[in-house]
C-alpha positions in Angstrom: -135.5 -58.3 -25.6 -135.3 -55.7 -28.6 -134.1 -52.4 -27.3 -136.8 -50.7 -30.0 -139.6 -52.1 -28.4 -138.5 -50.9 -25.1 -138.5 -47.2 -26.4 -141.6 -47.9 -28.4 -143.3 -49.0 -24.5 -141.4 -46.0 -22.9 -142.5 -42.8 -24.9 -146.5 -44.5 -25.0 -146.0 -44.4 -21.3 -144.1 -41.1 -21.2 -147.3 -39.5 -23.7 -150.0 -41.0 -21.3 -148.5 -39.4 -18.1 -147.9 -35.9 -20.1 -151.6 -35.9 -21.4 -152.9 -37.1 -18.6 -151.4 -35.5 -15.6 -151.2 -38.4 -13.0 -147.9 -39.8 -11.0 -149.8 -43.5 -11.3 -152.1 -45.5 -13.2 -156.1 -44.8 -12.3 -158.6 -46.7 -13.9 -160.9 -43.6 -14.3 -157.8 -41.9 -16.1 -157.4 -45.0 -18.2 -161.2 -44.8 -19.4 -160.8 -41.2 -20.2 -157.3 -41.8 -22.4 -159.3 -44.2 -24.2 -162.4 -41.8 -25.0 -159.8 -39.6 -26.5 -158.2 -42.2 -28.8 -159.6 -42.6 -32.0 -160.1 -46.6 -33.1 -156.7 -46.0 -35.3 -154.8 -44.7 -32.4 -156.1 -47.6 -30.1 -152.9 -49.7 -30.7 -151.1 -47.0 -28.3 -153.5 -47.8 -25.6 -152.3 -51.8 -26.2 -149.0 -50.5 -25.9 -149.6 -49.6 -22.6 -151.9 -52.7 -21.5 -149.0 -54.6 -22.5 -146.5 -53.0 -20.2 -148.3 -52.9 -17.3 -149.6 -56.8 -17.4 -145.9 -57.6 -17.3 -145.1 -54.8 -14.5 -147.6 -56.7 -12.8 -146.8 -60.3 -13.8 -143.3 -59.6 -12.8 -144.6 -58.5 -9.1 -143.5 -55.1 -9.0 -145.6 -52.6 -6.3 -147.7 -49.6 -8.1 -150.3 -51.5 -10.3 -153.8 -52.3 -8.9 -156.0 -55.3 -9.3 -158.6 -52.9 -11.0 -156.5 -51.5 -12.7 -155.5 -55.1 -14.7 -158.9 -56.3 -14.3 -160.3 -53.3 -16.2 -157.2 -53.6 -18.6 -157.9 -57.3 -19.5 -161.1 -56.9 -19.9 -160.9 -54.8 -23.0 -160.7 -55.2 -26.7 -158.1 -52.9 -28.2 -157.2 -52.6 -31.9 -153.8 -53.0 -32.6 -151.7 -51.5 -35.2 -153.5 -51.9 -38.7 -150.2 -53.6 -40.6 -150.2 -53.2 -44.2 -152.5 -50.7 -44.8 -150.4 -48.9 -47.2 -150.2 -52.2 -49.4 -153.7 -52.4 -49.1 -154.5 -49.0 -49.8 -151.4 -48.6 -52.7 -151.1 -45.5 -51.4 -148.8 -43.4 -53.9 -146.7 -42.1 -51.3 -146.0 -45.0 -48.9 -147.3 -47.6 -50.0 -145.1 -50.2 -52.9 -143.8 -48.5 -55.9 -144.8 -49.5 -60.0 -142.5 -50.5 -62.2 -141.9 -47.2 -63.5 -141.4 -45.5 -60.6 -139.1 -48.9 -59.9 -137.3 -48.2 -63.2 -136.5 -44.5 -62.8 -135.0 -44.7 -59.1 -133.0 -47.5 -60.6 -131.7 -45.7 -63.9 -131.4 -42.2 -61.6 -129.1 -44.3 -58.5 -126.8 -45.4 -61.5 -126.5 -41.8 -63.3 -125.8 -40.2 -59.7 -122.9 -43.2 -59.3 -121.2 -42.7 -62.4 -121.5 -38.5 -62.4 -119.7 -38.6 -58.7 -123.3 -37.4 -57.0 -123.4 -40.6 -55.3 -120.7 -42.7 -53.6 -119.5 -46.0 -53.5 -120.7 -46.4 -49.8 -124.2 -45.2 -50.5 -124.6 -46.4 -53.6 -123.8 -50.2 -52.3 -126.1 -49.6 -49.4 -129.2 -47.9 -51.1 -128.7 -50.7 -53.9 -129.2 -53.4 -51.6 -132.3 -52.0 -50.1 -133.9 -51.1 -53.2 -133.3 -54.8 -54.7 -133.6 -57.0 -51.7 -136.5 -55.4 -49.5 -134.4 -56.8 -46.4 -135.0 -54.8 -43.2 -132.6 -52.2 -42.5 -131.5 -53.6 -39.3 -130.6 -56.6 -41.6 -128.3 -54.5 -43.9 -126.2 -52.6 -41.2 -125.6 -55.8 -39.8 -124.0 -57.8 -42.6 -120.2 -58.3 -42.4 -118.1 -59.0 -45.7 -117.8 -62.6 -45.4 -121.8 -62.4 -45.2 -121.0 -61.7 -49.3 -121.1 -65.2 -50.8 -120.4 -66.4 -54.3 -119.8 -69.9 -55.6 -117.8 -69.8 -59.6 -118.1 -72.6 -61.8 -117.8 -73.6 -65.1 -121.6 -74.9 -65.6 -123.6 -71.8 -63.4 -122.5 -68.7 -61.3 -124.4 -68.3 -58.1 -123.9 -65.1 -56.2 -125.7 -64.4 -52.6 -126.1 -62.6 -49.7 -126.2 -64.4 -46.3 -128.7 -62.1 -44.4 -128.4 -61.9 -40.6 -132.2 -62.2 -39.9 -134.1 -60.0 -37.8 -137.3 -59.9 -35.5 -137.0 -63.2 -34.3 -138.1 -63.8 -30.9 -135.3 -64.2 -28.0 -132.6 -64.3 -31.1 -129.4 -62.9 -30.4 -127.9 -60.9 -32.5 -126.0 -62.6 -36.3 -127.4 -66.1 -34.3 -129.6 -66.9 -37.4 -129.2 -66.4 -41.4 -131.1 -66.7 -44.9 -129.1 -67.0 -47.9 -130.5 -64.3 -50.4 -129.6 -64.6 -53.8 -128.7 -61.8 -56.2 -127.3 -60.9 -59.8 -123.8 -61.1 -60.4 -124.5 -57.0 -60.9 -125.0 -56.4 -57.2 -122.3 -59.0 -56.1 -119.6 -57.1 -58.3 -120.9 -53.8 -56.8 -120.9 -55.0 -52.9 -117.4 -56.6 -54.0 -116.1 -53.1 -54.6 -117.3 -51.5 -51.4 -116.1 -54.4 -49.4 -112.5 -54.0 -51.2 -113.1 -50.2 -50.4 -113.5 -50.9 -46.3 -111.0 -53.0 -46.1 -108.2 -50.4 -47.8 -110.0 -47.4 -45.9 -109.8 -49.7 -42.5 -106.0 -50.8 -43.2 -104.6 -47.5 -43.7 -106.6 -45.9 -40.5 -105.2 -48.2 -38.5 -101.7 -48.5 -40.1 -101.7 -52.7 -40.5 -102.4 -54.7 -42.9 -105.8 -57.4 -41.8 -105.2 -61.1 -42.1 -107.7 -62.5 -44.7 -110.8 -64.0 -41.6 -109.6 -60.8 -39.9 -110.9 -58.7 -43.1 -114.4 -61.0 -43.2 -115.0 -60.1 -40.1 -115.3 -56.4 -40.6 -119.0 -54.5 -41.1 -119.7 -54.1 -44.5 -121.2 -50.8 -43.4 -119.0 -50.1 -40.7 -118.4 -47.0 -38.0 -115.4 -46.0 -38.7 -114.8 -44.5 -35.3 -115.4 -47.4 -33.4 -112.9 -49.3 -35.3 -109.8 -46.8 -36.0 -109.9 -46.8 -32.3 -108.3 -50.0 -32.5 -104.6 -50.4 -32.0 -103.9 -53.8 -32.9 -105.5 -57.0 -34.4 -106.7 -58.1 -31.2 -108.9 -55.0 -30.3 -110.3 -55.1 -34.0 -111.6 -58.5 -33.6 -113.5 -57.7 -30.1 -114.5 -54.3 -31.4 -116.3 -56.4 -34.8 -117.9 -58.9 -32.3 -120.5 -56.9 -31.7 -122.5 -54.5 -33.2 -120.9 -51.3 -32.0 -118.7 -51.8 -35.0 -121.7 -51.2 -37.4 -123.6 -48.2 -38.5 -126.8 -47.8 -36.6 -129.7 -49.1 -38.4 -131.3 -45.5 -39.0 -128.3 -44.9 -41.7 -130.2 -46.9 -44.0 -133.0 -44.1 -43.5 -130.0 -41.1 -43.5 -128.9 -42.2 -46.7 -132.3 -42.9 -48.4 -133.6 -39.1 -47.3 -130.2 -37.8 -48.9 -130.8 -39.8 -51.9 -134.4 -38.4 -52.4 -133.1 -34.9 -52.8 -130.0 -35.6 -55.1 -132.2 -37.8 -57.4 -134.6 -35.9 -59.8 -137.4 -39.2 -59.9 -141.1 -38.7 -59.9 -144.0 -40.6 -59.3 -146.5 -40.7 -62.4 -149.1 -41.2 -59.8 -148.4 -37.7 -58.0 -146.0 -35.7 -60.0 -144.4 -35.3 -56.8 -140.3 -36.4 -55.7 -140.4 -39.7 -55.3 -140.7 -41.1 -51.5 -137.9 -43.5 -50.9 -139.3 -44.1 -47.3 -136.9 -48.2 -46.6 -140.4 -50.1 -46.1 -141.9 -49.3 -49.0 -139.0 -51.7 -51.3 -140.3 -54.4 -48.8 -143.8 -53.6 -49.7 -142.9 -53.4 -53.5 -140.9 -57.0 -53.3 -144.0 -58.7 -51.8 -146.7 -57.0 -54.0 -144.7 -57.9 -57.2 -144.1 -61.4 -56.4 -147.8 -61.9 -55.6 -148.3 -60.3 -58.6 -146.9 -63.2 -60.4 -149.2 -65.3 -58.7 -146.9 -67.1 -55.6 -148.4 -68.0 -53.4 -148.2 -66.4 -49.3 -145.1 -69.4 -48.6 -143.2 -67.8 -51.2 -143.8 -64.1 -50.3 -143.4 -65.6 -46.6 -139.7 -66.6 -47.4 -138.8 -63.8 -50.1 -139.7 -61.4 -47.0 -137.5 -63.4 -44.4 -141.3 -63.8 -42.5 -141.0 -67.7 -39.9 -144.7 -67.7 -40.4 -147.2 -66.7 -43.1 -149.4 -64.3 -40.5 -148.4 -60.6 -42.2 -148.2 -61.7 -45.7 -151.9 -62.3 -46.2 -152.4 -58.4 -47.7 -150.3 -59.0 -50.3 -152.1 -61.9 -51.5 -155.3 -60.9 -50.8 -155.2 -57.2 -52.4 -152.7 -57.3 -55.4 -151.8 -54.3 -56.9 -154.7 -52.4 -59.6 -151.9 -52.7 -62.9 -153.2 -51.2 -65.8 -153.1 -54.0 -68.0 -152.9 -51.9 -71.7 -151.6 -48.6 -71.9 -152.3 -46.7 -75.3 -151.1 -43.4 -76.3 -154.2 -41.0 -74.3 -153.1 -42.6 -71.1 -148.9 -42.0 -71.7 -149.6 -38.5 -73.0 -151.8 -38.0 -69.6 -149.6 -39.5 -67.5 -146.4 -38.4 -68.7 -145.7 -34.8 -67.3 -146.4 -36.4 -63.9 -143.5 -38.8 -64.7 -141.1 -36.2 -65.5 -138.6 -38.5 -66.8 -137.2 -36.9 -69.7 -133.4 -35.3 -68.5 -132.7 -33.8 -72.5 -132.7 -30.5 -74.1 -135.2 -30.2 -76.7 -134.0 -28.7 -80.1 -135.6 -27.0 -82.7 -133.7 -28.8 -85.2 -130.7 -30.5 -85.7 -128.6 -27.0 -86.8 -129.2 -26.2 -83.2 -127.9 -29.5 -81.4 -124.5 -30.1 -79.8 -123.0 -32.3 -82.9 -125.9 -31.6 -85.0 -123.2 -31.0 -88.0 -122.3 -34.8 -87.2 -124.3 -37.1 -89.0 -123.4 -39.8 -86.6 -124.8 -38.2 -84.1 -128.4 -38.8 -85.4 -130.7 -40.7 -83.0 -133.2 -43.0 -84.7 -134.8 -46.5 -85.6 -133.0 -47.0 -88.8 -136.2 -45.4 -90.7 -136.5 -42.4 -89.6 -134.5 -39.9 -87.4 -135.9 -38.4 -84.0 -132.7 -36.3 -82.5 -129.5 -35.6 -82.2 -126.5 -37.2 -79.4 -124.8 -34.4 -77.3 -122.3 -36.9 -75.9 -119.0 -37.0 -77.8 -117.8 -40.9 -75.7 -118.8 -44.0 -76.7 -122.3 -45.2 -75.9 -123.7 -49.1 -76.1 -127.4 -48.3 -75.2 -129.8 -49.0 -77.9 -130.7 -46.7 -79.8 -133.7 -45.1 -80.2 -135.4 -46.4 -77.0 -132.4 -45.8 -74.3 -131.9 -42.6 -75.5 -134.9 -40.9 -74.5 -134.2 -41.2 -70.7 -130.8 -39.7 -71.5 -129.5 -36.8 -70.4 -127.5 -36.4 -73.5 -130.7 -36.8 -75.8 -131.6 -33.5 -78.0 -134.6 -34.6 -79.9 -136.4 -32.7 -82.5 -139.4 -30.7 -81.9 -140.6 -31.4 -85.6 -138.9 -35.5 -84.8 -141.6 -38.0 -85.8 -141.8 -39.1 -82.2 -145.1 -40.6 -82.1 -143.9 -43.6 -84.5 -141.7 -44.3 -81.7 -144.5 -44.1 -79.2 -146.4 -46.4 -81.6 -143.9 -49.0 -81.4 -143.2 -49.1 -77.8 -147.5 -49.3 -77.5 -147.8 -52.2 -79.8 -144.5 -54.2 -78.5 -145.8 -53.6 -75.2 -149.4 -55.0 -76.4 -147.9 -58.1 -78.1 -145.6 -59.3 -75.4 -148.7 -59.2 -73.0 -150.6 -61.1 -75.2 -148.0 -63.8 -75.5 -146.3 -64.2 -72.0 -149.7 -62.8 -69.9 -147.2 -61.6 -67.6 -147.5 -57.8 -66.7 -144.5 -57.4 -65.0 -142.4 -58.3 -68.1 -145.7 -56.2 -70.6 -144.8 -53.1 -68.4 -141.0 -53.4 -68.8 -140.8 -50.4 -70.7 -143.5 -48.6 -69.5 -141.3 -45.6 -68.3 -139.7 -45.3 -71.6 -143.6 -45.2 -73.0 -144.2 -42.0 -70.6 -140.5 -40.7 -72.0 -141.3 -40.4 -75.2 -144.9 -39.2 -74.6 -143.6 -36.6 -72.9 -141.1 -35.1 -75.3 -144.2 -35.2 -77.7 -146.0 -32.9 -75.4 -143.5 -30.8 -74.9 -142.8 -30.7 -78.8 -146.4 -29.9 -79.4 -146.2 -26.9 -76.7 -143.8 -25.7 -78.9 -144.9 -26.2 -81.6 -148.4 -24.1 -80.6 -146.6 -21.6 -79.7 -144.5 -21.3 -83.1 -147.5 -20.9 -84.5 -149.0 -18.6 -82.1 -146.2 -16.4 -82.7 -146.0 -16.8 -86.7 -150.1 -15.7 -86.4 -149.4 -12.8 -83.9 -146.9 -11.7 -87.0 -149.3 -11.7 -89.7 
């Protein structure tokens, strides 16, 4: 039924025949493709068993009885699923919370400098905080975008179309998802967005189900096409209205070379590959100790059968960080966007005293920005790009504090997730106090090369 698992069947078949050489299925052929499979790649050979037991189910000429017999009567290993959860490998596998943090912090810089647009920035937003499947996303229409106002609580939700569910057609079933009122304000936008963009390509203003009905990820083409109200509603009936689900994969590679965030675990660009958020949303809510029901629904799963993994092999979390791990981990990080100064005579608005970055004690750096900032200050200030801190700046009594509050609210909430909050900003500041110490070697390499 799913047109993806029909390709998936067709190139297996299409690579057999290539390698191969035959016009037909021979069961000495079929022995030999197995001897060159290793027991990973097996799961293509399953592909195949399983196309040619319905070819033959179905009574179609070309398959012979030894051929199914010989078939049936092996054990083939499928696909190993979540083996990058298992493994937590650093490039596909989930992501930490600092890695979590930066991509976060770096999709909101992009959005407000104009590197990142309304359209993407909705779309990567709702991957990167919902884990849904990116069939899921391209799907949604704007009525999907629910939100119920009251005077005692706010809810705010998003009424996934749900996916990979056997002989379901397609927007037949839906799980509510609830989000922050963040995310609903920001889909809100775009959804105003399609609707102007749709109204004057087509020269009409939509009636208010008509403007519900539209893909809140539309192709544009598809519908501009459209000459009246009536063609609209046939042409957002079906799915040719919507992006194709590999846009969610376009505009994910695009992001990962406009976004300057690194993985502490590799020092390399960060791999924003769409599973891994689904992997990330299932490892941290077993982190928290839920149980595979929970993870089972979070995930949009009808059965508990793939969720096992992330139960059964939660994530290594380094439980205490002091300041030899930051200071090693930092440079891999690379999270610091500032300019480091010398002093505060050479900082943009270092003759502005109220410019001075600190913790009320002591002062680390100067601000570079001349508008008006609500961030808190020291902490925020050290991811930002605006931040000139001081290469003689008492930075390690800000490292210090971000250790021991780190330390004491593990030891009171024993919750990780919230303890390692701030761990990015921890591997921030460690890094300016690297580089400040590079400098400061070589200050004094040059003062002893002078005598």
């Amino acid at each position: 039924y799913a047109a993806e698992t029909v390709k998936g069947l067709n190139d297996e078949v299409r690579r057999y025949f290539n390698l191969i050489g035959d016009r037909d299925f021979k069961v000495d052929s079929l022995i030999s493709f197995r001897s060159s499979l290793s027991g990973d790649e097996e799961h293509k050979l399953a592909k195949i068993r399983m196309l040619l037991r319905n070819w033959s189910e179905w009574g179609y000429s070309g398959i012979s009885k030894d051929v199914i017999e010989l078939l049936n009567g092996w054990r083939l290993r499928g696909f190993e699923k979540g083996k990058a959860v298992k493994s937590l490998d650093a490039r596909e596998g989930p992501l930490t919370e600092v890695e979590m943090n930066g991509l976060v912090d770096a999709m909101l810089q992009a959005y407000m400098s104009g590197k990142l647009n309304l359209e993407d920035y909705a779309l990567s937003a709702v991957l990167v905080y919902t884990g849904r499947r990116p069939i899921q996303i391209t799907s949604l229409k704007i009525k999907d975008i629910g939100s119920r106002i009251s005077d005692k609580s706010n809810d705010y939700w998003i009424n996934f179309p749900r996916a990979k569910q056997r002989f379901s057609k397609w927007r037949s079933e839906f799980s509510e998802y609830h989000i922050n009122e963040d995310l609903w304000s920001l889909l809100r936008l775009h959804a105003k967005q399609v609707i102007d963009r749709v109204e004057s390509k087509v020269g009409f203003s939509l009636g208010g189900d008509l403007k519900g009905e539209l893909p809140l990820f539309p192709d544009y083409k598809v519908i501009v096409a459209c000459k009246e109200s009536e063609q609209i509603v046939k042409a957002c009936s079906s799915d040719d209205s919507h992006v194709e689900r590999d846009y969610c994969n376009e505009v994910m590679s695009s992001l990962e070379k406009k976004l300057n965030v690194f993985s502490e675990r590799t020092g390399e660009r960060l791999n924003l590959a769409t599973r891994r958020f689904r992997y990330t949303l299932g490892s941290n809510i077993a982190r928290e100790g839920k149980g595979e029901l929970v993870i089972a629904e979070a995930l949009d799963h009808s059965d508990t059968q793939n969720v096992g993994v992330y139960v059964k092999n939660l994530p290594d979390v380094v439980e205490r960080i002091d300041k030899a791990v930051a200071l090693q981990l930092a440079p891999l990080a690379q999270a610091f966007q500032g300019v480091l100064v010398e002093s505060e005579d050479q900082a943009e608005r270092g003759d502005d005293l109220r410019s001075r970055v600190g913790n009320g004690e002591v002062s680390v750096g100067n601000c570079g920005s001349y508008g008006f900032c609500g961030a808190m200050a020291p902490v925020a200030c050290y991811t930002c790009k605006h931040f000139q801190p001081w290469v003689d700046g008492p930075h390690e009594i800000i490292l210090e504090e971000l250790l021991e509050k780190r330390d004491e609210v593990l030891a009171n909430t024993r919750d990780i997730k919230i303890a390692s909050s701030n761990d990015r900003l921890i591997l921030v500041v460690a890094q300016v106090i690297r580089r400040c110490n590079a400098k400061k070697s070589e200050r004094l390499q040059l003062e002893e090369s002078h005598g």
